[in-house]
C-alpha positions as CSV (number, residue, x, y, z in Angstrom):
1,X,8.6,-2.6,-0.9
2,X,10.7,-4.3,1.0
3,X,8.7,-7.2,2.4
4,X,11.3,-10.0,1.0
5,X,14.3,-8.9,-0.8
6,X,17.1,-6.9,-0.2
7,X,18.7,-5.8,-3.0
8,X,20.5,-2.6,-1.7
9,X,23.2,-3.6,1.5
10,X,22.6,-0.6,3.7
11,X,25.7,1.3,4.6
12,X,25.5,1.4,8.0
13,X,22.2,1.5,10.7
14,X,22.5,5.3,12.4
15,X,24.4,4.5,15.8
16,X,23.0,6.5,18.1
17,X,19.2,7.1,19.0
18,X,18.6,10.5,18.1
19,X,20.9,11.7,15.3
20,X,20.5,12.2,11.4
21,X,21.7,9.3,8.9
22,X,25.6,10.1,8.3
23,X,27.9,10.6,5.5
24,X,28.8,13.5,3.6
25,X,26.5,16.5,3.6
26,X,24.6,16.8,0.2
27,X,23.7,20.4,-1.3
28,X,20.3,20.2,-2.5
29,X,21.4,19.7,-5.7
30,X,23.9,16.8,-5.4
31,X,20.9,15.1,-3.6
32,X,18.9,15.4,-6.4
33,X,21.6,14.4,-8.7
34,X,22.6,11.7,-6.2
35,X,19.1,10.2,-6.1
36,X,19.3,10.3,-10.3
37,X,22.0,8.0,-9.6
38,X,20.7,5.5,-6.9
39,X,17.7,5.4,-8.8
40,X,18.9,4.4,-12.2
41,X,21.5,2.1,-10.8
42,X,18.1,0.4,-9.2
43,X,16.4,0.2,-12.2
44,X,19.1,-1.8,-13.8
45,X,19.0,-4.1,-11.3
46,X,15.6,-4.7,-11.2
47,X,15.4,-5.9,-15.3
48,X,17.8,-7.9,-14.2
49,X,15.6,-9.9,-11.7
50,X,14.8,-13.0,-13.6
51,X,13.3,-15.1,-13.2
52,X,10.6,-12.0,-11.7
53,X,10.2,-9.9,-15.2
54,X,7.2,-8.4,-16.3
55,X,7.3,-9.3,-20.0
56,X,6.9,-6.7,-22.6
57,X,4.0,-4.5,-22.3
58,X,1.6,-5.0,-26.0
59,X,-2.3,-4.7,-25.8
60,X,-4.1,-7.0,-23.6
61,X,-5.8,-8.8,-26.1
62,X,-2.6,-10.4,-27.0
63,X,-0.9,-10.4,-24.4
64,X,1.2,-13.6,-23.4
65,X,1.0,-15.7,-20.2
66,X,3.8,-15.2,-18.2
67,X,4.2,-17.3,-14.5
68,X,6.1,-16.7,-11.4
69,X,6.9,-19.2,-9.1
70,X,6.3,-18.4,-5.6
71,X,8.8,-19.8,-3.1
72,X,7.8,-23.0,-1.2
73,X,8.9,-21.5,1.9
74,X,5.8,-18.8,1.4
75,X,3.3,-21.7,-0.8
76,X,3.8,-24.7,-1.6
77,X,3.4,-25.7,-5.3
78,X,2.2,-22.3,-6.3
79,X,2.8,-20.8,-9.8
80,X,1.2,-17.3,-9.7
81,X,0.2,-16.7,-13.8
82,X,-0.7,-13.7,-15.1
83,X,-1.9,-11.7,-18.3
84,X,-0.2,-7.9,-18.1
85,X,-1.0,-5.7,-21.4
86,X,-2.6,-2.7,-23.0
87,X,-5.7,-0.9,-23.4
88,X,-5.7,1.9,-25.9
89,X,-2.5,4.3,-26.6
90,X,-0.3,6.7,-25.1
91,X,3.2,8.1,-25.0
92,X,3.1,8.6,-21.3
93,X,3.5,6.3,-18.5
94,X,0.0,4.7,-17.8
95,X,-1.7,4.1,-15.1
96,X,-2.0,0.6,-13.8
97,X,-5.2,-1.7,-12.9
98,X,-4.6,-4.9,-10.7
99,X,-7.6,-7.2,-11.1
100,X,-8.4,-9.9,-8.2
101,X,-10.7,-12.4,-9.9
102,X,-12.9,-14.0,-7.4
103,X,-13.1,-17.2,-5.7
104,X,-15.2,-20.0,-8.6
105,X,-12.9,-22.2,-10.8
106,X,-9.7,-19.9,-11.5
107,X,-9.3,-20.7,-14.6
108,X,-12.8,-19.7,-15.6
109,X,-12.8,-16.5,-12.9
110,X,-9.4,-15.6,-14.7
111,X,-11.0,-15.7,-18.4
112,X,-13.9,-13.8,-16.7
113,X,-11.3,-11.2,-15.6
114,X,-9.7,-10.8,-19.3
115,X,-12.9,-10.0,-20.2
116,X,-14.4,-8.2,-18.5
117,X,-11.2,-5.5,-18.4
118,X,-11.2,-5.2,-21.9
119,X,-15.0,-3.7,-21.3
120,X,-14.3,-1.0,-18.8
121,X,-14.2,2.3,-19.2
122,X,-10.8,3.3,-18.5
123,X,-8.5,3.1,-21.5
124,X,-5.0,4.3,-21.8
125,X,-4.0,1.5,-19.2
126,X,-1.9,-1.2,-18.6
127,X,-3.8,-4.3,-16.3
128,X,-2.0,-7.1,-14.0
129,X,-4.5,-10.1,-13.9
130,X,-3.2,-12.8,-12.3
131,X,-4.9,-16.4,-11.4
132,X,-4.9,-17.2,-8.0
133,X,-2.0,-20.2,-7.4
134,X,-4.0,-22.3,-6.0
135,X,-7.9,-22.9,-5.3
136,X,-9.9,-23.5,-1.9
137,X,-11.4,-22.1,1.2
138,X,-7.8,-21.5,2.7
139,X,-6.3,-19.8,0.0
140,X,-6.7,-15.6,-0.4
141,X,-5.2,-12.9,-2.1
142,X,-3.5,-11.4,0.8
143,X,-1.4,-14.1,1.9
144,X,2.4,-14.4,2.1
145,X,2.7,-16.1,-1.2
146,X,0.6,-13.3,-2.8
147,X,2.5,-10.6,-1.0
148,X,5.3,-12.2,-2.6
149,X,4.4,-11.7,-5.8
150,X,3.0,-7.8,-5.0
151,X,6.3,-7.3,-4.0
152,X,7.6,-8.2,-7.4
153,X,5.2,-6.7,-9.4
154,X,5.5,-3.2,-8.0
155,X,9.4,-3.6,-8.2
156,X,8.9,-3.9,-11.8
157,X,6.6,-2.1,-12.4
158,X,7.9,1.1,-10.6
159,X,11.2,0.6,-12.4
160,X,10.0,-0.1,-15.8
161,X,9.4,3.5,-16.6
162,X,6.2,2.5,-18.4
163,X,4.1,2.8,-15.8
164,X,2.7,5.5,-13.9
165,X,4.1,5.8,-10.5
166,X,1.4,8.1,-8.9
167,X,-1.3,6.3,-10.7
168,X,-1.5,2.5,-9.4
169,X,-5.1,1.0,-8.3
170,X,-6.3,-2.6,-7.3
171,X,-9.3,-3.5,-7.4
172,X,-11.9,-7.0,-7.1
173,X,-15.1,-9.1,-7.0
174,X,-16.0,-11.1,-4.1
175,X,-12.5,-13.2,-3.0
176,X,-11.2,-10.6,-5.1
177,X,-13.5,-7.6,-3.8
178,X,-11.7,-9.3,0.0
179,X,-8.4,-9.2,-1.2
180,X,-8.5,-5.8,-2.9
181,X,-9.8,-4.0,0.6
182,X,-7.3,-5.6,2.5
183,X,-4.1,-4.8,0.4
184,X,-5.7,-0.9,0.1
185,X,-5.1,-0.8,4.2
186,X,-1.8,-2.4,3.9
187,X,-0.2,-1.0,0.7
188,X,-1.8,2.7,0.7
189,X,1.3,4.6,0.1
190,X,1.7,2.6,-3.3
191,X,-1.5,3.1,-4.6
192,X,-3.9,6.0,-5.9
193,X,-7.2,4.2,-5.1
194,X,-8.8,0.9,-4.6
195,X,-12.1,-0.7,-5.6
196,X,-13.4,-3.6,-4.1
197,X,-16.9,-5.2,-5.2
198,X,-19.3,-7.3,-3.7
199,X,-16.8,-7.9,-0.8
200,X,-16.8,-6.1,2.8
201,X,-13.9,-7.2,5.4
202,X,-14.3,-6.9,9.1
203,X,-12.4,-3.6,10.0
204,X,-9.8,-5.5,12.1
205,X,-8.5,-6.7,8.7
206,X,-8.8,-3.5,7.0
207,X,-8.3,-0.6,9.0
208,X,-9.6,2.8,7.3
209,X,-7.5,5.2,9.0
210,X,-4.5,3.9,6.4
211,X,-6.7,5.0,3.4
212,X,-6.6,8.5,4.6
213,X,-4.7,9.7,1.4
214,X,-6.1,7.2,-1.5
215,X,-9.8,7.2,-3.2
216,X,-11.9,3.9,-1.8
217,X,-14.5,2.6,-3.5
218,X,-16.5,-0.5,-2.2
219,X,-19.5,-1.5,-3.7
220,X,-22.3,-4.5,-2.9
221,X,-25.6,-5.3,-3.1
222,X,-27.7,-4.5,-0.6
223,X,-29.4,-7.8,-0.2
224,X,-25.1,-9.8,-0.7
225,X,-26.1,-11.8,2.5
226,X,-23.1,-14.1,2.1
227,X,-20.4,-13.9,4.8
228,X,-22.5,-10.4,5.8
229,X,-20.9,-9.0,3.4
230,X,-23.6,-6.2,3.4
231,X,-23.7,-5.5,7.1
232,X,-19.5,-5.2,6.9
233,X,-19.5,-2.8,3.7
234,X,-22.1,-1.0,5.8
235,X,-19.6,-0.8,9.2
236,X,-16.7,0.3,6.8
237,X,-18.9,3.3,5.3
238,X,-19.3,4.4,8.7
239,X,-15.8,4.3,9.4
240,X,-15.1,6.4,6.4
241,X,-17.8,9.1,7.4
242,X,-16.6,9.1,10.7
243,X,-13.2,9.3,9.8
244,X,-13.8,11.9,6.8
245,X,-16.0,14.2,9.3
246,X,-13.1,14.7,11.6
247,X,-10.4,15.4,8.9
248,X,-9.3,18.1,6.5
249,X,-11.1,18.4,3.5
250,X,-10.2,15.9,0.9
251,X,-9.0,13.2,3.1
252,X,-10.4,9.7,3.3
253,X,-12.3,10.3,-0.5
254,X,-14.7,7.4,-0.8
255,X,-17.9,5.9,-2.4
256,X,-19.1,3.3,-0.6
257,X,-22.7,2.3,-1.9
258,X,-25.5,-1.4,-1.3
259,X,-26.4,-1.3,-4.6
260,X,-30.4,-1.7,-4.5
261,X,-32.2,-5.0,-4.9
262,X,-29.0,-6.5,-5.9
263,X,-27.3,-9.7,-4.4
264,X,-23.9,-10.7,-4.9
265,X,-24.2,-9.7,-8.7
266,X,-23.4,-6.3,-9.5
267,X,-22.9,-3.7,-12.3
268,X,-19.0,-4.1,-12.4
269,X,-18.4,-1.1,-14.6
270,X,-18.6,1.8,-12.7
271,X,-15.2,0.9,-10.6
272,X,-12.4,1.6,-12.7
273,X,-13.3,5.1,-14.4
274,X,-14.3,6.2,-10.5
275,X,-10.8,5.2,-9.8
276,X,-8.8,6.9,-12.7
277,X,-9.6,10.5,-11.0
278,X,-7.5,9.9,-8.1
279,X,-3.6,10.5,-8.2
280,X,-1.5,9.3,-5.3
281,X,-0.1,11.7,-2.8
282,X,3.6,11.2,-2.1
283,X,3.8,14.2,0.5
284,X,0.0,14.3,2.1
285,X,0.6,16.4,5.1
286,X,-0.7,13.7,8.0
287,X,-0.8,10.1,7.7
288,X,-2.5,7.6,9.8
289,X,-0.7,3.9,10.1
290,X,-2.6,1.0,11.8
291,X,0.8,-1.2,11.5
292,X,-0.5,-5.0,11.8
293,X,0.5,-8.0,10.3
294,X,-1.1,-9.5,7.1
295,X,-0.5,-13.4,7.6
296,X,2.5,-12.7,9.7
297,X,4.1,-10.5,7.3
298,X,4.6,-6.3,8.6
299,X,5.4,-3.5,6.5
300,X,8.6,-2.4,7.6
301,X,7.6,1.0,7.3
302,X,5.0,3.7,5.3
303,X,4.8,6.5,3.3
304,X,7.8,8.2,5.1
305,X,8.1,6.4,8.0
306,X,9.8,3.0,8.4
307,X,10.1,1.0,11.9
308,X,13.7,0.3,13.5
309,X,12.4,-1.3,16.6
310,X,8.7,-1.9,18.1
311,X,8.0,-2.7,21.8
312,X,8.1,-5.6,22.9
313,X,4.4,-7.0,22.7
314,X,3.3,-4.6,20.0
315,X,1.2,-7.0,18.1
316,X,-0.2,-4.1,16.8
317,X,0.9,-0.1,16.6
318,X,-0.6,3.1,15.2
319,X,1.0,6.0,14.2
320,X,-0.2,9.5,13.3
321,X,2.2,11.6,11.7
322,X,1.2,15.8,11.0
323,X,4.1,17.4,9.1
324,X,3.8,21.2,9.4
325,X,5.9,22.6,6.3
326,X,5.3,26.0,7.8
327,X,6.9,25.0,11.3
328,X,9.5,23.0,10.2
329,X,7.9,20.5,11.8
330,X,6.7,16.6,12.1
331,X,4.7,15.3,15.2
332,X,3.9,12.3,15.6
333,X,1.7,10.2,18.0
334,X,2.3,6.3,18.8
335,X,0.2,3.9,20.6
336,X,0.3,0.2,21.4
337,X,-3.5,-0.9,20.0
338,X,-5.0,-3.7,21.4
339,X,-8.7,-5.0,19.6
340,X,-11.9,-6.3,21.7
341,X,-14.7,-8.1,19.6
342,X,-18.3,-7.0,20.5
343,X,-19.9,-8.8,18.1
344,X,-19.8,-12.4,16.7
345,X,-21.8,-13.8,14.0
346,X,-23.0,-16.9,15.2
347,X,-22.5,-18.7,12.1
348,X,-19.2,-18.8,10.5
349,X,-17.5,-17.0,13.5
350,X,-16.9,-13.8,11.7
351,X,-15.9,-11.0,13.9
352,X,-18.3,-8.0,12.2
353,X,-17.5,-5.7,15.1
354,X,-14.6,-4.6,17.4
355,X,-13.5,-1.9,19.9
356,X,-10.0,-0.6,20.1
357,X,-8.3,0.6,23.0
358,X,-5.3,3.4,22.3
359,X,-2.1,3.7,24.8
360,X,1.1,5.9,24.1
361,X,4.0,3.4,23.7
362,X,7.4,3.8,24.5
363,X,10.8,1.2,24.2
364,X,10.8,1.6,19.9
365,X,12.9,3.3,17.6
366,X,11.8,5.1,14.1
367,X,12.8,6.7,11.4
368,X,11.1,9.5,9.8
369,X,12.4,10.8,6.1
370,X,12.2,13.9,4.5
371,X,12.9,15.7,1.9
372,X,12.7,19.5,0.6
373,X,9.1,19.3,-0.8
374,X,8.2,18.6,2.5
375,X,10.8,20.7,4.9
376,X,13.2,23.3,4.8
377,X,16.4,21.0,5.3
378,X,18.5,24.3,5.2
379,X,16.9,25.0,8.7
380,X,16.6,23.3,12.2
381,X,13.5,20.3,11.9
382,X,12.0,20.3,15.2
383,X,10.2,16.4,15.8
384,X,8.6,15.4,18.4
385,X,6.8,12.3,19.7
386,X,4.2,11.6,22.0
387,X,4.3,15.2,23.2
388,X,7.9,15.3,23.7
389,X,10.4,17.0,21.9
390,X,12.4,14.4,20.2
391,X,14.8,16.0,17.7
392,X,15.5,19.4,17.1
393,X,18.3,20.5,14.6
394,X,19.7,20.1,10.7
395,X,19.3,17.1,9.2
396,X,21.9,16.7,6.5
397,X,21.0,15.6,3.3
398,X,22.9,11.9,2.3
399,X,23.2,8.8,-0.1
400,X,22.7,6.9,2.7
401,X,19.5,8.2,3.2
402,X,18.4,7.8,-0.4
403,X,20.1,4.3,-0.4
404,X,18.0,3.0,2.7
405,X,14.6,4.6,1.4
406,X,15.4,3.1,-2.0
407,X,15.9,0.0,0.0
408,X,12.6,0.1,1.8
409,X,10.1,1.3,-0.6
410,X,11.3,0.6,-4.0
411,X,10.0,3.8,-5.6
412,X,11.0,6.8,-7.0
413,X,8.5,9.2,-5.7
414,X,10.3,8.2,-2.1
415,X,14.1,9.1,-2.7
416,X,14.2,10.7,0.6
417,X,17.7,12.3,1.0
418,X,17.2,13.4,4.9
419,X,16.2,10.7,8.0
420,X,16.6,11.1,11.9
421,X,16.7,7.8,14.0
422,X,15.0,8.3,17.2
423,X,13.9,6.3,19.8
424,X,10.9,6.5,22.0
């Protein structure tokens, strides 16, 4: 996830504005071979990351305390620790459980976190639970400084080999329940599923349409008045069914439930073991991208898509990519989005409802990857975007290409050997 690092120098940016990366032409083969490579070479680098390591996983309950300093440039005086360990016993990779404690005294929120973790129901796992750097009303999971350290932690723990790729969740009460449904909007294509608890984010922070291909739970009490949190974990259910009812079966999978007679307290247990079902999809056949920033940080691209240029003015963009394996075929649809708030609480100034207003964008340049799981690379790939044909022709299989995905994404589920630059 390339948010702040660059540890692989690209090659070379493709030249022209509608042309496949360059290099020598890989067989399918020597792609996969190729990638075998990259990816190892990566993964040295990486352990090698100090002072950013992931100690050695051992079972939670003794499991050391390990800090990161975060960078003063991102927040000041802020050492990010964290407990990362075991729950039961396997010879596989395990899946991994990133807990957001909410927003009391940290230190006693962060003890509340170890234990309750070591009660769930969701053993063989490995957990992340970190303490928040620093306390107050103005500091949140989702900042820079915490993206920071997300950035880190998926780094190592893609690389590690101990951890399952394809089965990464985060999940949260309350500050936690916040953070956790704002980082499954803007970090989808990392993770399986999400669970946030007792929180519920205006949808302007947490668009839905980028959970299209992960499991989303968010439960609350029905009577959490706080912040409205139960009115905005109502709006987002609606967005999910609304979203759900227009979309092939098994997208946007959720469970989004007021708990009854409850208040900001919940039964925490259900979460996790709802959230070991789901495996993440590397290849899902459309994906929807409300591309935003998250306390002036963007992605610089997602699931198989990554952003060379945006208009100017584009505070915000959406994307909606269909890739038609049949066809030999991506389309994809980008518009300029711009938000209109029609309702205000008249308390804390929360904006609990917006509008959005969709127009097709030109003057950017993307890239899409690919790879043989999802197109015939022996063949001509016809793209096109916003209606017009944008590409059509071979797109050669390269190390660059694997190089600059590596580069991006920092996983080895997206060790795409094929990309086409175009412009739009």
């Amino acid at each position: 996830m390339k948010l702040f690092r660059n540890f692989v120098i690209l090659l070379a940016a493709v030249l022209v504005s509608a042309a496949p990366a360059f290099g020598r032409s890989l067989s399918k083969t020597e792609a996969r071979d190729e990638a075998a490579r990259i990816w190892s070479a990566w993964c040295n680098e990486i352990a090698n990351d100090a002072p950013y390591l992931l100690p050695e996983l051992k079972p939670l309950a003794q499991s050391d305390t390990t800090v990161w300093i975060i960078p003063d440039s991102l927040e000041p005086n802020a050492a990010l620790m964290f407990r990362y360990g075991t729950k039961g016993e396997t010879t596989e990779p395990m899946p991994l459980f990133i807990y957001l404690h909410g927003s009391g005294p940290s230190v006693i929120e962060w003890a509340t976190g170890m234990k309750l973790a070591e009660r769930f129901d969701d053993a063989p796992c490995a957990y992340f639970i970190p303490k928040i750097p620093n306390e107050g009303p103005y500091y949140r999971w989702w900042q820079k400084g915490k993206l920071f350290a997300w950035d880190k932690l998926l780094s190592q723990a893609l690389a590690s080999g101990k951890i399952d790729p394809d089965r990464i969740y985060v999940f949260g009460i309350s500050e936690g329940g916040y953070g956790s449904q704002r980082l499954a909007s803007y970090l989808a294509d990392y993770l399986a599923a999400a669970g946030p608890m007792a929180g519920g984010e205006p949808l302007i922070n947490a668009p839905v349409e980028n959970c299209r291909n992960i499991g989303f739970s968010l439960l609350t009490g029905e009577q959490d008045l706080g912040f409205y949190r139960n009115i905005l974990t109502y709006r987002t259910s609606e967005a999910f069914k609304a979203n759900q009812a227009e979309s092939p079966e098994g997208d946007f999978r959720h469970r989004i439930e007021l708990i009854p007679n409850r208040g900001h307290g919940i039964d925490y247990t259900p979460t996790t073991p709802w959230l070991s079902q789901f495996t993440r999809r590397t290849r899902p056949a459309r994906v929807t991208w409300e591309d935003y920033d998250m306390d002036g940080v963007r992605r610089p691209g997602f699931y198989n898509l990554a952003i060379d240029e945006r208009p100017e003015g584009s505070d915000r963009m959406f994307y909606d990519m269909t890739v038609d394996s049949a066809a030999n075929a991506v389309d994809i649809k980008i518009s300029l989005v711009e938000y209109r708030t029609t309702e205000t609480d008249p308390n804390w100034g929360i904006s609990l409802k917006q509008a959005r207003k969709f127009t097709p964008a030109t003057g950017g340049k993307i890239t899409v990857f690919a790879d043989d799981e999802m197109l015939d690379l022996d063949k001509p790939v016809t793209v096109t975007i916003n209606g017009r044909k944008a590409y059509k022709g071979k797109i050669d299989r390269s190390s660059e290409s694997i190089e600059r995905s590596l580069d991006l994404f920092g996983d080895p589920r997206r060790l795409y050997p094929a990309s086409v630059t175009l412009s739009y």
